[in-house]
N, C-alpha and C positions, 0 to 999 in steps of 0.2 A: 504494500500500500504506500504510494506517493504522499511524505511530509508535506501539509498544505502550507508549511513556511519556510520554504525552500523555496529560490528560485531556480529558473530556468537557467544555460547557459550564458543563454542571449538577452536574459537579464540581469542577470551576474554583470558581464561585461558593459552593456551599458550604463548600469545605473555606476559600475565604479568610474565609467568615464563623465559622466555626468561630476558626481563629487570630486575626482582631480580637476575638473576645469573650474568647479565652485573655487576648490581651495586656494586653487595658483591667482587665481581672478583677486580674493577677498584674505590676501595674505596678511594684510593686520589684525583679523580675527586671531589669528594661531600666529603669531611673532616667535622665531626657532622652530616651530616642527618642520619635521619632513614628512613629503604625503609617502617616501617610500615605509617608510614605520608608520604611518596609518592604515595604509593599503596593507600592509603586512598581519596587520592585527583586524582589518577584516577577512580578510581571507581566513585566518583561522576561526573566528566567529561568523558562520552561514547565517547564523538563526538572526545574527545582530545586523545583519547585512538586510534582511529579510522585513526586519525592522524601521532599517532605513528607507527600506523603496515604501513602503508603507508608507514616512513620513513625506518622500518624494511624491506620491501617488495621490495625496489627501492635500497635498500644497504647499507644503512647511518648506521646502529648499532649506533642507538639515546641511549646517554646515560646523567644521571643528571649531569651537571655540576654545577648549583650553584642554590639557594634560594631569591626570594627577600622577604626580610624584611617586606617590604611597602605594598607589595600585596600581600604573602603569597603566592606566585605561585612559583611552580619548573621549572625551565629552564633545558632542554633539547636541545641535540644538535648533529649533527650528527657525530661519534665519530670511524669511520669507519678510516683504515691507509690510505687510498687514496681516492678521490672522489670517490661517491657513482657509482655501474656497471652501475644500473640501471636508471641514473640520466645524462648522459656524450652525447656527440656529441649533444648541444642543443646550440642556439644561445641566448644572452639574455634575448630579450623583443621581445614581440609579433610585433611592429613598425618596429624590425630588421627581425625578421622572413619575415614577409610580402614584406620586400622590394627586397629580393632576387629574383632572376627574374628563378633560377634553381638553383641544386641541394640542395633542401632546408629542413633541420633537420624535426624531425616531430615534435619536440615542440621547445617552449624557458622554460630558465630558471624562469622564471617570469612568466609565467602564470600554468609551473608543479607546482612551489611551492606555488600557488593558488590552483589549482585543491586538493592540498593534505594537505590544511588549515594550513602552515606554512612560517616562511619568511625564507629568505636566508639572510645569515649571513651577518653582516656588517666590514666593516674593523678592527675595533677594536672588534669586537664578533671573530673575525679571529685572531686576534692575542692574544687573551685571549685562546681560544682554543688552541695555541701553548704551550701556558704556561703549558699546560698538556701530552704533550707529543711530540713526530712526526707525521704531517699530511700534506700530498701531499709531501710527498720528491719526488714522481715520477709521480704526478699526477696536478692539478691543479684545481679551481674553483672559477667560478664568484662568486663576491661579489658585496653589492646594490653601484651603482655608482652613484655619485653625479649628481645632476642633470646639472649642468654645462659642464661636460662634455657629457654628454647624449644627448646632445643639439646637440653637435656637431656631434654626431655621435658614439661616441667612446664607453667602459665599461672596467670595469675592472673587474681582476681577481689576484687571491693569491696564492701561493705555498711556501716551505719550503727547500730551498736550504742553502747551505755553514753554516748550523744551525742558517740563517737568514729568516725573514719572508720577501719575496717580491713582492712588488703589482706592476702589472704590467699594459698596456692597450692595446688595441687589436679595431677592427672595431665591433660594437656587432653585425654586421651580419653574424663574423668570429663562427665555431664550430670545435670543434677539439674530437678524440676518447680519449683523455687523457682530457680533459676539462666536471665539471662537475660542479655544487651545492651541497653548506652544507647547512642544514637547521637547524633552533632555532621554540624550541616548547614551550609556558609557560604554562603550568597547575598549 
């Protein structure tokens, strides 16, 4: 039986051709790496690769943004100018989906970026991601919300106004067509 997270050959190769021409393109993202130690360390992670076309495929243009030291893994991130197309009008978490009584998203944010083996960025992974350029000046995206307020009902999300980053909050059974997820890959 054929791993349905697996790609093909002729997607293997493209999509790695796709991210070496991101990286060479967007080299202040990743200042010292080499894409041939990126590429080296997908090749040995299929599943992570698998991951990536995912976030290719959904609209994020994942690209490296930084190395950890400790673990030797590359951090990717979805590096698209606006929340990803393919990613938007979803509501949180699956407890917020479920509790709408109608008109209800077809997914949350929380359980896509399960289905497609990545997390969704954190507050601070959002404002690091600013540090590299403009994202959501026109669009917006949840980010993991504290559990305190999740309690209550609420969630948050981030965008890039006044060349300020600002987190906002919202009911997480709210979804909007400008409202999407950024996702964080480490390989």
């Amino acid at each position: 039986m054929e791993n349905k997270k697996e790609l093909s050959p002729e997607q293997h190769s493209a999509l790695l051709g796709i991210l070496k021409t991101r990286f060479e393109k967007n080299r202040s993202r990743h200042i010292g790496l080499d894409w041939g130690n990126v590429q080296a360390k997908l090749e040995a992670n299929p599943e992570k690769l698998w991951s990536l076309n995912e976030m290719e495929r959904t609209g994020g243009e994942p690209d490296v943004v930084g190395h950890d030291e400790k673990t030797g893994e590359y951090i990717f991130y979805d590096c698209v100018a606006e929340s990803p197309k393919g990613r938007r009008s979803l509501c949180y978490d699956r407890e917020a989906l479920d509790s709408r009584k109608e008109f209800k998203p077809e997914n949350s944010a929380i359980d896509m970026a399960a289905e497609m083996g990545i997390e969704i960025l954190t507050e601070e992974e959002y404002r690091e991601l600013q540090q590299l350029g403009k994202f959501d000046t026109k669009t917006s995206s949840w980010v993991i919300t504290p559990s305190n307020i999740r309690k209550l009902g609420g969630a948050i999300f981030a965008d890039f106004r006044y060349n300020t980053v600002f987190i906002y909050h919202n009911g997480a059974s709210s979804y909007y067509a400008v409202r999407g997820f950024r996702g964080s890959l480490r390989v």
